[in-house]
C-alpha positions as CSV (number, residue, x, y, z in Angstrom):
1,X,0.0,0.0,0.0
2,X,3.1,2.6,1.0
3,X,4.8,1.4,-2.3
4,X,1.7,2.2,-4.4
5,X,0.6,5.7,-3.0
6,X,4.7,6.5,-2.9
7,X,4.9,5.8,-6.9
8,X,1.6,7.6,-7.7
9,X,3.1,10.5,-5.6
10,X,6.3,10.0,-7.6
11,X,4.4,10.2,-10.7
12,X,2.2,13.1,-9.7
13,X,5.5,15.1,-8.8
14,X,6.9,14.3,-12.5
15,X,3.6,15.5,-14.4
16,X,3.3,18.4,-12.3
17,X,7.4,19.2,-13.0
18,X,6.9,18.2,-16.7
19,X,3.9,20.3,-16.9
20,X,5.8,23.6,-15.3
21,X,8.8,23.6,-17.5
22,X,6.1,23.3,-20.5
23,X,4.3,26.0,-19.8
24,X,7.5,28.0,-18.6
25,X,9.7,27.3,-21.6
26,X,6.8,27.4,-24.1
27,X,4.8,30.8,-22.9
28,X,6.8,34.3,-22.9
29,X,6.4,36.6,-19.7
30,X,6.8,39.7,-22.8
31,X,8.6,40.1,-26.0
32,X,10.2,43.3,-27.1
33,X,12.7,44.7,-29.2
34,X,16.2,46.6,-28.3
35,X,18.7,47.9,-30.2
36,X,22.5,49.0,-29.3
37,X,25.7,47.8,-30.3
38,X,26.6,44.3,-29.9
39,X,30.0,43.9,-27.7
40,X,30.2,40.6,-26.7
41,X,29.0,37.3,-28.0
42,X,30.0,33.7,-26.6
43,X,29.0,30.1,-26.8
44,X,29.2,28.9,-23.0
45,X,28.6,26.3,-20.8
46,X,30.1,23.6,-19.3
47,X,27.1,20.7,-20.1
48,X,24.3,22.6,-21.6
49,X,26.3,25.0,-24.1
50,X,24.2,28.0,-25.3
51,X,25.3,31.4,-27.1
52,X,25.3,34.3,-24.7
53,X,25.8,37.5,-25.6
54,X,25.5,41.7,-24.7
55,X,24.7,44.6,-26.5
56,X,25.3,48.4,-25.1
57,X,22.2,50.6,-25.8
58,X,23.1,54.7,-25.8
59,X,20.6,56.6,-24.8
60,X,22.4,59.9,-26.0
61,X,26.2,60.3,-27.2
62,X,28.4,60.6,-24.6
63,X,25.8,58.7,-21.8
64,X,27.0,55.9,-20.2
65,X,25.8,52.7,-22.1
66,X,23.1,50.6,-20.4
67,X,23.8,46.7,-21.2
68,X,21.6,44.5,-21.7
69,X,22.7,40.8,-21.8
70,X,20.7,38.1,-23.5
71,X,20.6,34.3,-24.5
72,X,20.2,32.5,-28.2
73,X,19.2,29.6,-28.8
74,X,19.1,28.9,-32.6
75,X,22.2,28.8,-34.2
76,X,21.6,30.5,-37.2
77,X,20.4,33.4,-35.0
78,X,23.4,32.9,-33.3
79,X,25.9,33.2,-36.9
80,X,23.7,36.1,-37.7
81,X,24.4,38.0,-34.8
82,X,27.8,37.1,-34.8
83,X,28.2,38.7,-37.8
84,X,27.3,41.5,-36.5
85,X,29.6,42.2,-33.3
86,X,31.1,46.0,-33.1
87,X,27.9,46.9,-35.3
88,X,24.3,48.8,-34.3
89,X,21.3,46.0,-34.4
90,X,18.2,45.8,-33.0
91,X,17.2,42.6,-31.3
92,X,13.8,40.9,-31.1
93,X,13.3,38.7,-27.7
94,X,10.9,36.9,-25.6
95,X,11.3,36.9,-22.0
96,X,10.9,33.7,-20.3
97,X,10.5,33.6,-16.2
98,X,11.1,31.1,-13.8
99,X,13.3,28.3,-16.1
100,X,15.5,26.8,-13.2
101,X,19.5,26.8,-13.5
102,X,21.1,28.2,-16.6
103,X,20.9,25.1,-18.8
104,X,18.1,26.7,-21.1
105,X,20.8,30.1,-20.8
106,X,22.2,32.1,-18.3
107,X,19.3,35.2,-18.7
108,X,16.0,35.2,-19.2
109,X,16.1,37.1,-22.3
110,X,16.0,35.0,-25.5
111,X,17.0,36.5,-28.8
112,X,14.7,35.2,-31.6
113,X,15.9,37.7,-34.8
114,X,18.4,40.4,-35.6
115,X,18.1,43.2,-37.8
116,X,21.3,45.2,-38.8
117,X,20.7,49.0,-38.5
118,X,22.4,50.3,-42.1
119,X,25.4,53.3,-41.1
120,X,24.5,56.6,-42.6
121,X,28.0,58.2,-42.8
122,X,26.6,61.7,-43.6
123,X,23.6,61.9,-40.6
124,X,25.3,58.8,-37.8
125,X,23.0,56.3,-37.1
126,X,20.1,56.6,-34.8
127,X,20.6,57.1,-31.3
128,X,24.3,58.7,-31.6
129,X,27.4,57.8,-33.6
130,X,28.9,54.4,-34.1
131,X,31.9,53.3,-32.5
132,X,35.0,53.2,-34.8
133,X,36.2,49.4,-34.6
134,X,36.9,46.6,-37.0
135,X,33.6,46.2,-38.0
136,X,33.1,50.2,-38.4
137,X,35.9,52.3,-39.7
138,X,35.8,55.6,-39.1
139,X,33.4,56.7,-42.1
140,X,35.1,60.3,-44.1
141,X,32.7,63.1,-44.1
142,X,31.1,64.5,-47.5
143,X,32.9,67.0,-49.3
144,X,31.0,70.2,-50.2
145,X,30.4,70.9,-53.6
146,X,32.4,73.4,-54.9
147,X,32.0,75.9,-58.0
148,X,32.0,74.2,-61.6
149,X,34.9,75.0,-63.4
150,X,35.1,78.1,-65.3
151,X,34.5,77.9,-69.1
152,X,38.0,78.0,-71.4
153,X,38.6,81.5,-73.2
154,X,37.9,81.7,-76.5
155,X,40.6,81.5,-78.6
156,X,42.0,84.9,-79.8
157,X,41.9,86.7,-83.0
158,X,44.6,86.1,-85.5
159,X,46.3,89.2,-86.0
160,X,46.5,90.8,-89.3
């Protein structure tokens, strides 16, 4: 009788575990999109490896950078943004609460897409200037136009 009510107990506790990381992994808390520079991008993890990464977001030039770190877990997300690092993106992710340990990743934060903001060397981009690095050179400024030529003389009379 103790074995049989200990194994339906057993069982119960697995359903209702199973059940919980269902709904926790499958169902997003919110979802949202940020954008900033991405400064540091890593596949981690001793057992459960998964690409972790963190992107600076500027408010205004010359503010300190606010960072927000996140997790991927599609790999061609992950090349995509890799692709990006030293470059202004903007990140699409669903936030997903209460996933014990860091074996689904180390934040809560998970990266779905990536869009690459496009540098406009004569205007920055938006939300301040790029960072000069490897992936950015520093971009020369437009020349103004300057007057058109002026029109060759006329070639002189023959003189008589």
């Amino acid at each position: 009788m103790f074995k049989r009510i200990g194994l339906s107990l057993l069982a119960a506790i697995v359903i209702l575990v199973a059940l919980y990381l269902t709904l926790v992994f499958e169902w997003s808390y919110s979802s949202g999109e940020r954008a900033g520079w991405v400064q540091k991008f890593s596949h981690k993890g001793w057992i459960c490896k998964t690409w972790e990464g963190e992107i600076a977001m500027v408010t205004l030039p010359g503010s300190v950078p606010e960072k927000f770190p996140f997790t991927v877990r599609d790999d061609a997300v992950a090349a995509q943004i890799a692709r990006t690092v030293g470059q202004r993106v903007t990140l699409h992710y669903e936030q997903h609460r209460g996933l014990p340990g860091t074996c689904f990743g180390e934040t809560e934060y998970w990266v779905d897409s990536v869009v690459l903001v496009p540098w406009n060397p004569a205007g920055g981009q938006p939300g301040g200037e790029a960072p000069a690095g490897p992936n950015n050179p520093p971009q020369a400024l437009p020349v103004a136009p300057t007057a058109p030529p002026a029109p060759p003389a006329a070639p002189a009379a023959p003189a008589q």
